[in-house]
mmCIF file of the N, C-alpha and C atoms, coordinates in Angstrom:
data_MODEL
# 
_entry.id   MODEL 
# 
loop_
_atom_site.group_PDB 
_atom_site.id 
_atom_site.type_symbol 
_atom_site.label_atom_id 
_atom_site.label_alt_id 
_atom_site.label_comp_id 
_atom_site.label_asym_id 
_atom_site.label_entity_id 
_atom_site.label_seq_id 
_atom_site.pdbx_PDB_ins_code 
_atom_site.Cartn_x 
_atom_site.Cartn_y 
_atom_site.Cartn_z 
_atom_site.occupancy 
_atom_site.B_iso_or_equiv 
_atom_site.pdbx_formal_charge 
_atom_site.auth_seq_id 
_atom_site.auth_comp_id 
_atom_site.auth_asym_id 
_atom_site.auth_atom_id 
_atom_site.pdbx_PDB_model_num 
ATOM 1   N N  . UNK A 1 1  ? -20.466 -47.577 32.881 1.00 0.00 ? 1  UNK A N  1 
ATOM 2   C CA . UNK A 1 1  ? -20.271 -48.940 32.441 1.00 0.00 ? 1  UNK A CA 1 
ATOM 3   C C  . UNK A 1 1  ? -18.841 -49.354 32.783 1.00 0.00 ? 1  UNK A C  1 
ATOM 4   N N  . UNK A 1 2  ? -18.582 -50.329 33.591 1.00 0.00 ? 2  UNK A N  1 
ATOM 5   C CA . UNK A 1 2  ? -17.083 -50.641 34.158 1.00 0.00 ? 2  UNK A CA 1 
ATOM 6   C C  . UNK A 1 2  ? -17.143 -51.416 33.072 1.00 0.00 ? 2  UNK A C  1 
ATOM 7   N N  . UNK A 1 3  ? -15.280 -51.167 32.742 1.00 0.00 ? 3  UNK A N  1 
ATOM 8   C CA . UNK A 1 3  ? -14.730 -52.135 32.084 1.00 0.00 ? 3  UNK A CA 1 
ATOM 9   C C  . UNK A 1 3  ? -13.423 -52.970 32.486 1.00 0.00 ? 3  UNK A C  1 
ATOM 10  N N  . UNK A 1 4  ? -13.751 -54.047 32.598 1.00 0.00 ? 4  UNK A N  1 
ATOM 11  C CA . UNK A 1 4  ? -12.300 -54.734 33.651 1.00 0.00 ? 4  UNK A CA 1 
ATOM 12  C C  . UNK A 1 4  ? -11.624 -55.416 32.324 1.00 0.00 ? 4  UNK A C  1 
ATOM 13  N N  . UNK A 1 5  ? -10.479 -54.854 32.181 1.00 0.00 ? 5  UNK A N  1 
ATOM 14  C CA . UNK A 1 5  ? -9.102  -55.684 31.478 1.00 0.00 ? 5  UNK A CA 1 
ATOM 15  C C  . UNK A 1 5  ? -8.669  -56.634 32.343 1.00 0.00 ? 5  UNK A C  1 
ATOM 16  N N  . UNK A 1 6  ? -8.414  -57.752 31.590 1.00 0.00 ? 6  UNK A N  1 
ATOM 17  C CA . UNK A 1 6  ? -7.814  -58.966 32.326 1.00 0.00 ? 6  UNK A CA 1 
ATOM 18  C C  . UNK A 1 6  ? -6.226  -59.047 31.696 1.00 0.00 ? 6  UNK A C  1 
ATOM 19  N N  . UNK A 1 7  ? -5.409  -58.690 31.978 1.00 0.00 ? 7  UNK A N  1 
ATOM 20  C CA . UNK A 1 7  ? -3.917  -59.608 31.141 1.00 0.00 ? 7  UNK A CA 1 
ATOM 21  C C  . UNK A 1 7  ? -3.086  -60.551 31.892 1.00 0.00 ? 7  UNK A C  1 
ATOM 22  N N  . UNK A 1 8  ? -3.276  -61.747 30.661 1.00 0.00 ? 8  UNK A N  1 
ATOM 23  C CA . UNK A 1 8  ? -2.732  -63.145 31.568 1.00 0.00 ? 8  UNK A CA 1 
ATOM 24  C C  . UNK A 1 8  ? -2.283  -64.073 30.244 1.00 0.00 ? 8  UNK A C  1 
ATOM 25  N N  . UNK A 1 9  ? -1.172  -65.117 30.764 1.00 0.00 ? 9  UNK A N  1 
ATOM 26  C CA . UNK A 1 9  ? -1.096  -65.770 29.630 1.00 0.00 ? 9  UNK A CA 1 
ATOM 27  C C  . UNK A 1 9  ? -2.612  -67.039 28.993 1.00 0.00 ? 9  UNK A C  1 
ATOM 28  N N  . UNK A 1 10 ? -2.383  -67.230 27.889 1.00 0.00 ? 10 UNK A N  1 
ATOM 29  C CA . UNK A 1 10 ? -3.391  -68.217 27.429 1.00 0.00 ? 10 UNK A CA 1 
ATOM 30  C C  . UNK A 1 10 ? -3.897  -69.291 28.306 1.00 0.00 ? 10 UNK A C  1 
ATOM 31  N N  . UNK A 1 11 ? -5.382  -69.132 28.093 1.00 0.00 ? 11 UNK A N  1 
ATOM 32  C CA . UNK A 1 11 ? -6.143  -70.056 28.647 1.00 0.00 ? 11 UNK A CA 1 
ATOM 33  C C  . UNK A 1 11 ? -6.794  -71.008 28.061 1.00 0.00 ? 11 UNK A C  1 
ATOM 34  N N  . UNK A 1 12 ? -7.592  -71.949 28.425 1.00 0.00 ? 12 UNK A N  1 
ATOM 35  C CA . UNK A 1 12 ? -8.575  -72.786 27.886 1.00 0.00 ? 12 UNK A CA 1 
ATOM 36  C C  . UNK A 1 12 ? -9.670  -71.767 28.091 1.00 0.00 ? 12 UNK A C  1 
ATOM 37  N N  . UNK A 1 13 ? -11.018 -71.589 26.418 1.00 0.00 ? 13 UNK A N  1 
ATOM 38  C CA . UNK A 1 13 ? -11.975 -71.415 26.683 1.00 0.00 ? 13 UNK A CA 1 
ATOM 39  C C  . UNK A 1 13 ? -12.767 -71.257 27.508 1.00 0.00 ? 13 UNK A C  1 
ATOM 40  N N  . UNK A 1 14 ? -13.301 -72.669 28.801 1.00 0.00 ? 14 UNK A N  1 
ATOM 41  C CA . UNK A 1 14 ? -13.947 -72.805 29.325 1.00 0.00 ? 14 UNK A CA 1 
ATOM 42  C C  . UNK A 1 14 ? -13.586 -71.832 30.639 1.00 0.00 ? 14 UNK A C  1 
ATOM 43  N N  . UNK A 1 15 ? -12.104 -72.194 30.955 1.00 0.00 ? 15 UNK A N  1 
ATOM 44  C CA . UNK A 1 15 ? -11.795 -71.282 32.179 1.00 0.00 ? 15 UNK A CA 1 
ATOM 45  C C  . UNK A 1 15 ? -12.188 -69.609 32.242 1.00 0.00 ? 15 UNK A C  1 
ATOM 46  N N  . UNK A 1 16 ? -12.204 -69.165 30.578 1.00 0.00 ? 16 UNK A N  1 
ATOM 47  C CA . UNK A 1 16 ? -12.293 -67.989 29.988 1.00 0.00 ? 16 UNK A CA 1 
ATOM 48  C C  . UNK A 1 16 ? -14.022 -67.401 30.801 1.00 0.00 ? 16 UNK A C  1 
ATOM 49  N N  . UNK A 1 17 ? -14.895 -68.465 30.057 1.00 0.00 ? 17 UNK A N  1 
ATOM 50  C CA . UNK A 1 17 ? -15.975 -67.975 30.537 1.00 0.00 ? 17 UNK A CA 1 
ATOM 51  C C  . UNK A 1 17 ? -16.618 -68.011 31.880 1.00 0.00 ? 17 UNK A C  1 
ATOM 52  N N  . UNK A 1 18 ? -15.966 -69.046 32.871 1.00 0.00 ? 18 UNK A N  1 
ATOM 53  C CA . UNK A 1 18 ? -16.255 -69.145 34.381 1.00 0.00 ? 18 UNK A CA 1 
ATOM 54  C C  . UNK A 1 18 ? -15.484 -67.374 34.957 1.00 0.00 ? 18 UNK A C  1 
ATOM 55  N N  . UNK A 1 19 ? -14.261 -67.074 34.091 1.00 0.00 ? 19 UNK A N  1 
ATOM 56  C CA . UNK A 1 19 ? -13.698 -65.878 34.897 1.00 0.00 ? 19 UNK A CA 1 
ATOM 57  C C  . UNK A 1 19 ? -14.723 -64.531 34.868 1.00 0.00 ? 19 UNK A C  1 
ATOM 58  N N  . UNK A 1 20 ? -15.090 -64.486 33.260 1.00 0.00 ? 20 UNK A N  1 
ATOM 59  C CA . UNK A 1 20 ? -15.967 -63.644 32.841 1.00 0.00 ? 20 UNK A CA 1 
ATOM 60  C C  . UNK A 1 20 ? -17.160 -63.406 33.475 1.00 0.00 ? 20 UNK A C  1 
ATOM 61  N N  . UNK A 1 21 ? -17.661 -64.913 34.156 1.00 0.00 ? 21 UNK A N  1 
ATOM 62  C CA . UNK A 1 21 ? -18.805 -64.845 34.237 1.00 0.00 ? 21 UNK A CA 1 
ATOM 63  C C  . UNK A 1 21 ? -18.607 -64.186 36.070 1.00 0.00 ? 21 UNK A C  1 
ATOM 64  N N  . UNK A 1 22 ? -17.463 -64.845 36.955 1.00 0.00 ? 22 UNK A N  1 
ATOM 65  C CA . UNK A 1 22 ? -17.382 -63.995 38.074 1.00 0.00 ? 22 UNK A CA 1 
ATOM 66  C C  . UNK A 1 22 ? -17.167 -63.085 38.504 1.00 0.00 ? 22 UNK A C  1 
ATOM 67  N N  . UNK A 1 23 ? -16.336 -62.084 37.400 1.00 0.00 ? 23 UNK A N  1 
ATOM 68  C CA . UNK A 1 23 ? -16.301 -60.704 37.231 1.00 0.00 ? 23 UNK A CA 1 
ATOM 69  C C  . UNK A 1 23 ? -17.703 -60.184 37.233 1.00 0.00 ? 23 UNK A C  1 
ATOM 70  N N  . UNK A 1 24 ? -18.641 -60.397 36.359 1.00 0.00 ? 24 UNK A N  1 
ATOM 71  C CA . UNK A 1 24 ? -19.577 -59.812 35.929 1.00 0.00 ? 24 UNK A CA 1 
ATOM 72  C C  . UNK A 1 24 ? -20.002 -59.649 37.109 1.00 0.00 ? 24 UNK A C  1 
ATOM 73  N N  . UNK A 1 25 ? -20.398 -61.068 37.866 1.00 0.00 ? 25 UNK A N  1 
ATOM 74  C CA . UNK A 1 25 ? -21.264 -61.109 39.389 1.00 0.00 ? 25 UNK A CA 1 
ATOM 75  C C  . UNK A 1 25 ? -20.875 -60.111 40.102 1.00 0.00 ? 25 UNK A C  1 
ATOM 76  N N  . UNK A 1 26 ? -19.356 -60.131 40.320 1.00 0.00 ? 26 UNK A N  1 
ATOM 77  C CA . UNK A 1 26 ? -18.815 -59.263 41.463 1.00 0.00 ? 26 UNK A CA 1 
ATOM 78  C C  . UNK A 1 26 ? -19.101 -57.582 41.137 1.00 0.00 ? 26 UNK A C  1 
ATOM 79  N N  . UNK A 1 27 ? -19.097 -57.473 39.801 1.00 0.00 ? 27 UNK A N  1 
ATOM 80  C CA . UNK A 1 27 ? -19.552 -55.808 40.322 1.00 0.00 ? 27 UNK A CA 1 
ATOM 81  C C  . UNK A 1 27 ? -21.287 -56.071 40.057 1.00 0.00 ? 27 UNK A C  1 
ATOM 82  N N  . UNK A 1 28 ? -22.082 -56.613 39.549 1.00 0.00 ? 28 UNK A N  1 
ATOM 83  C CA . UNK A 1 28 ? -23.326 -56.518 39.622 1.00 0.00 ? 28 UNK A CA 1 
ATOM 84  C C  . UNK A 1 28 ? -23.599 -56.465 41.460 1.00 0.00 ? 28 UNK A C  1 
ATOM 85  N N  . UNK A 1 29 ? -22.870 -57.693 41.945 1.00 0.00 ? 29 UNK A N  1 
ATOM 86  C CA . UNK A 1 29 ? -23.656 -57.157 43.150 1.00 0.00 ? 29 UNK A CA 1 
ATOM 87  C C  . UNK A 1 29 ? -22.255 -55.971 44.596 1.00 0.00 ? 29 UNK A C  1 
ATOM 88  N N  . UNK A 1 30 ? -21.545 -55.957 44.014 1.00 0.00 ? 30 UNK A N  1 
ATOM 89  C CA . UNK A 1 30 ? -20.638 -54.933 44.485 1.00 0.00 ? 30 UNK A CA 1 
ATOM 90  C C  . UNK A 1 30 ? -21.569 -53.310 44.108 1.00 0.00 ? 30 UNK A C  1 
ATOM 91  N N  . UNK A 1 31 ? -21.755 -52.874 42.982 1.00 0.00 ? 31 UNK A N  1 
ATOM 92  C CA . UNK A 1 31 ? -22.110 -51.743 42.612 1.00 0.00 ? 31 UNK A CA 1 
ATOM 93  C C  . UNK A 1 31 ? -23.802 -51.888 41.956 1.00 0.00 ? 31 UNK A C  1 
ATOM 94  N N  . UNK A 1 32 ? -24.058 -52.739 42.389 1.00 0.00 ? 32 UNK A N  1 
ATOM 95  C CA . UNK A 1 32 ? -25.855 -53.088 42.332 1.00 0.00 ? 32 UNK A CA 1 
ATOM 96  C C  . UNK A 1 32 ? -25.854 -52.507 40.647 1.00 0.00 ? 32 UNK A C  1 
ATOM 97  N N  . UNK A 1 33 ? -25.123 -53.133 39.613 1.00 0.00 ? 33 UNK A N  1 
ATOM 98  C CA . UNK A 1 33 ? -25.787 -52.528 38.383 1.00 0.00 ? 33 UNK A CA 1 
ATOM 99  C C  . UNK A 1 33 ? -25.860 -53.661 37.676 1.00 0.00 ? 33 UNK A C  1 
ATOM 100 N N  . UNK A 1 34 ? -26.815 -53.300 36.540 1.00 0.00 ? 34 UNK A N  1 
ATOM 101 C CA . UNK A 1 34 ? -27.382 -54.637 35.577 1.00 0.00 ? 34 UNK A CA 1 
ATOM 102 C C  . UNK A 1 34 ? -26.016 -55.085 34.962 1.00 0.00 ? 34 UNK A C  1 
ATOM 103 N N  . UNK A 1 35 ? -25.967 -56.873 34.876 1.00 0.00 ? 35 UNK A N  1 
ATOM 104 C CA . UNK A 1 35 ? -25.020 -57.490 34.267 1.00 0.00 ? 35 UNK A CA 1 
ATOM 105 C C  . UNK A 1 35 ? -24.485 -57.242 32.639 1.00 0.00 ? 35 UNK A C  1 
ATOM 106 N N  . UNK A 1 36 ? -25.178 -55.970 31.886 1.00 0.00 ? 36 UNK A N  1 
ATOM 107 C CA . UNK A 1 36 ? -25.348 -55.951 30.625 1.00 0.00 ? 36 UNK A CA 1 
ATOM 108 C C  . UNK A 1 36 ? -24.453 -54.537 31.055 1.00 0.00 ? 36 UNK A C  1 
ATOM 109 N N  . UNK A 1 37 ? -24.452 -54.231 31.613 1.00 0.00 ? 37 UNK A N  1 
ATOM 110 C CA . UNK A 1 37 ? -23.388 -53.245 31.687 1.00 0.00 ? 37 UNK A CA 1 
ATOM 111 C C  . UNK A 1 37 ? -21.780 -53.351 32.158 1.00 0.00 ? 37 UNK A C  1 
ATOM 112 N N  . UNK A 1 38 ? -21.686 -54.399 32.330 1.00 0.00 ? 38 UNK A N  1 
ATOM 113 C CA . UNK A 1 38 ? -20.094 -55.072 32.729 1.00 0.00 ? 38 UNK A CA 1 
ATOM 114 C C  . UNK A 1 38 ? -19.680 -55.390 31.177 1.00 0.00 ? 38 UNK A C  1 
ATOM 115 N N  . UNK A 1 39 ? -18.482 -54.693 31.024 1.00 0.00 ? 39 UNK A N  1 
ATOM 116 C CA . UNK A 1 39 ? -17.430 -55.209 29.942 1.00 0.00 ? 39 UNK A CA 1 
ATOM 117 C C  . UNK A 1 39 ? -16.179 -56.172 30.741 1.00 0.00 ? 39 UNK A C  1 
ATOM 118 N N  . UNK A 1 40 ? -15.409 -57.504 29.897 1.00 0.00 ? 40 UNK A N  1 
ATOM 119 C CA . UNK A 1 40 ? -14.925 -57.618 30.263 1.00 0.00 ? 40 UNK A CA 1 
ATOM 120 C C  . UNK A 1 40 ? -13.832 -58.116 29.448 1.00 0.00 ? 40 UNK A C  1 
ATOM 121 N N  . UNK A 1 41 ? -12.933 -57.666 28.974 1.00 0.00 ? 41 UNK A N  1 
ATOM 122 C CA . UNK A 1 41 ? -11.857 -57.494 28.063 1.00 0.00 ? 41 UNK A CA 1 
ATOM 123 C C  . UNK A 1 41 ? -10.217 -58.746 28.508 1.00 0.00 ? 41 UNK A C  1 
ATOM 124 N N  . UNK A 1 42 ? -10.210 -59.171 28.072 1.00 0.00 ? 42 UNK A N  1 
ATOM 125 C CA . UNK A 1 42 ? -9.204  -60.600 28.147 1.00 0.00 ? 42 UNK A CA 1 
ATOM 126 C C  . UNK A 1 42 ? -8.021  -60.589 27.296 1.00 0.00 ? 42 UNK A C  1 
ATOM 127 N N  . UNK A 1 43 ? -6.958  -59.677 27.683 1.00 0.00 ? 43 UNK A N  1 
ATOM 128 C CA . UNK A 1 43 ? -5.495  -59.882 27.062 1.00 0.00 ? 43 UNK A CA 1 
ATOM 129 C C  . UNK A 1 43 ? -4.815  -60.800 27.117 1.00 0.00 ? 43 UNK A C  1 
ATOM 130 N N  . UNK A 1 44 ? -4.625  -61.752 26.291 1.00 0.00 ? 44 UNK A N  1 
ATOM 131 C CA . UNK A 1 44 ? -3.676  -62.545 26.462 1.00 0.00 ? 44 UNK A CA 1 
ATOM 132 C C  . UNK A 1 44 ? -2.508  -62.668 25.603 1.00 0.00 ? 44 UNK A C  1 
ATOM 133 N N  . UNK A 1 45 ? -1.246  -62.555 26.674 1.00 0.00 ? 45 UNK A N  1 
ATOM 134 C CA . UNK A 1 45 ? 0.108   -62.271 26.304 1.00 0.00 ? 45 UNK A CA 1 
ATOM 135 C C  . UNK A 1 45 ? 0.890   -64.047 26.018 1.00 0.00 ? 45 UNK A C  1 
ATOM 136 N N  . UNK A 1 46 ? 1.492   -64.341 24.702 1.00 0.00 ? 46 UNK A N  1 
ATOM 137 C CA . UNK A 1 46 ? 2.220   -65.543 24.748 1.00 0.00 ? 46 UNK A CA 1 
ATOM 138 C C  . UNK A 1 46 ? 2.975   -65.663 25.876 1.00 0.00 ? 46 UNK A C  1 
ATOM 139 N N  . UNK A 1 47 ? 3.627   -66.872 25.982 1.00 0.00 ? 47 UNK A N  1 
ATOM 140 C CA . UNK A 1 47 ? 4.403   -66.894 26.928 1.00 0.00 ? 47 UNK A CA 1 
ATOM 141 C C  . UNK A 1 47 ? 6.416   -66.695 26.264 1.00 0.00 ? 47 UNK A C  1 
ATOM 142 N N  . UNK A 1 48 ? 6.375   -66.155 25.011 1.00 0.00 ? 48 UNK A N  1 
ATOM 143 C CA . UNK A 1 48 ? 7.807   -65.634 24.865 1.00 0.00 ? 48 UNK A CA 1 
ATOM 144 C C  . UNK A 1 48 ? 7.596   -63.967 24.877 1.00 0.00 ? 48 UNK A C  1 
ATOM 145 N N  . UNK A 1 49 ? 6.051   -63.273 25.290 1.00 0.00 ? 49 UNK A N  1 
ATOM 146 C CA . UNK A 1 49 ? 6.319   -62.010 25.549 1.00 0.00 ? 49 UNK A CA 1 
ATOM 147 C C  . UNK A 1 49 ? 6.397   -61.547 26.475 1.00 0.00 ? 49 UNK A C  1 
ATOM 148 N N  . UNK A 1 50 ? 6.047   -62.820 27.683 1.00 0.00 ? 50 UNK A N  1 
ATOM 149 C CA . UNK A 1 50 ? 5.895   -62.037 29.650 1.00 0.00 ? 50 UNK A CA 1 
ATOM 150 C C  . UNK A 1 50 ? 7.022   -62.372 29.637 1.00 0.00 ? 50 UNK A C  1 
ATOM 151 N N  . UNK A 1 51 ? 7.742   -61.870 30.845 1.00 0.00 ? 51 UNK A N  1 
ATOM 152 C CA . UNK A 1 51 ? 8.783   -62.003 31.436 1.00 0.00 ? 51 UNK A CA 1 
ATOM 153 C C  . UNK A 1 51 ? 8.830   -61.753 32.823 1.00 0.00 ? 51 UNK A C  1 
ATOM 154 N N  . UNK A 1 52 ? 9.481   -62.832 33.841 1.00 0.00 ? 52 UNK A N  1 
ATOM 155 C CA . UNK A 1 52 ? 9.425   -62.593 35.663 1.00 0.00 ? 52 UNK A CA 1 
ATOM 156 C C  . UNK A 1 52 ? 10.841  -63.122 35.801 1.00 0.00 ? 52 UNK A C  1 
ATOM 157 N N  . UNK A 1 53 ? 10.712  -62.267 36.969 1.00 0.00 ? 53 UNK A N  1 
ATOM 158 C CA . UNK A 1 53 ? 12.490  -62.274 37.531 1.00 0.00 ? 53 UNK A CA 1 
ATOM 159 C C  . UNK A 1 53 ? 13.538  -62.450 36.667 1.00 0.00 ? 53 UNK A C  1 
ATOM 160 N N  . UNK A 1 54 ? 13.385  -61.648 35.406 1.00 0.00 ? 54 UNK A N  1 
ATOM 161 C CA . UNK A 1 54 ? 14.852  -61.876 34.415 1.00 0.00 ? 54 UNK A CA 1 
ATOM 162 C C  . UNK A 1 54 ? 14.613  -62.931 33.573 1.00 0.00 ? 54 UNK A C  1 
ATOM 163 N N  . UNK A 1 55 ? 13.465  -63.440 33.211 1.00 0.00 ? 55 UNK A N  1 
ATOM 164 C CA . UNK A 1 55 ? 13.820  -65.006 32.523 1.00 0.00 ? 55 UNK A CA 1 
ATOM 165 C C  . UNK A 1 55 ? 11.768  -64.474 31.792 1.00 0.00 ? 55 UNK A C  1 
ATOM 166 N N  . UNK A 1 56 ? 12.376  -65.213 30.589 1.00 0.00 ? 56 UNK A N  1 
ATOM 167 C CA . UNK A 1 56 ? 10.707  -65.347 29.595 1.00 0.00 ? 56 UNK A CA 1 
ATOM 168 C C  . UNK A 1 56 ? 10.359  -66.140 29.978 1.00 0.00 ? 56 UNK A C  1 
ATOM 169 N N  . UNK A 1 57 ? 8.515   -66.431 30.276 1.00 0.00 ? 57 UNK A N  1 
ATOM 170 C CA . UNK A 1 57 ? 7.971   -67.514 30.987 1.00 0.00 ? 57 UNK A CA 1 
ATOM 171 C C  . UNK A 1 57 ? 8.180   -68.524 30.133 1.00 0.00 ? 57 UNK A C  1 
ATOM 172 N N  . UNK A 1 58 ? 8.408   -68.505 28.863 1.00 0.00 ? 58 UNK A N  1 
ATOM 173 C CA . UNK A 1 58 ? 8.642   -69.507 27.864 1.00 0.00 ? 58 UNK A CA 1 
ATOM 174 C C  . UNK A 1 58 ? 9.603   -70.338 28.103 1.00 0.00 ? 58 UNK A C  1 
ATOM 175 N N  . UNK A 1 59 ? 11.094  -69.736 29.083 1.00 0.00 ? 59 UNK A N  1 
ATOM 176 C CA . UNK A 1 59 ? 11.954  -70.471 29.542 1.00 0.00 ? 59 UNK A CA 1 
ATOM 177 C C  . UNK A 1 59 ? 12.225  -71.490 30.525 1.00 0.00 ? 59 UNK A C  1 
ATOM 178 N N  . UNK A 1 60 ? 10.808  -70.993 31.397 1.00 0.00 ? 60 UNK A N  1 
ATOM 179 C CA . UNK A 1 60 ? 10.657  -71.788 32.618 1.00 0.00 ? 60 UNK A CA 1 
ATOM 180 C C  . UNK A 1 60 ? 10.328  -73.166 32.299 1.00 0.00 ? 60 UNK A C  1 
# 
């Protein structure tokens, strides 16, 4: 049973379930297995806990 972690900052709902739902596709038909066996796990980090090139995304 694959399980794909996602970590990204906050999303809207809807975008949530279009991602979920193309993950799922891609290994159903990548590794030919039933869609009930895809996990797909969604971290989302605020934006005063990421940090790129020296600076919190919160700062940008």
């Amino acid at each position: 049973m694959p399980i794909v972690t996602v970590q990204q900052g906050p999303r809207d709902t809807e975008l949530k379930r279009e991602l979920v739902e193309r993950i799922t596709d891609a290994f159903v038909d990548a590794y030919k297995i039933p869609a009930d066996t895809v996990q797909v796990w969604i971290h989302e980090v605020p934006a005063d806990s990421w940090g790129v090139s020296g600076k919190l995304i919160a700062d940008s």
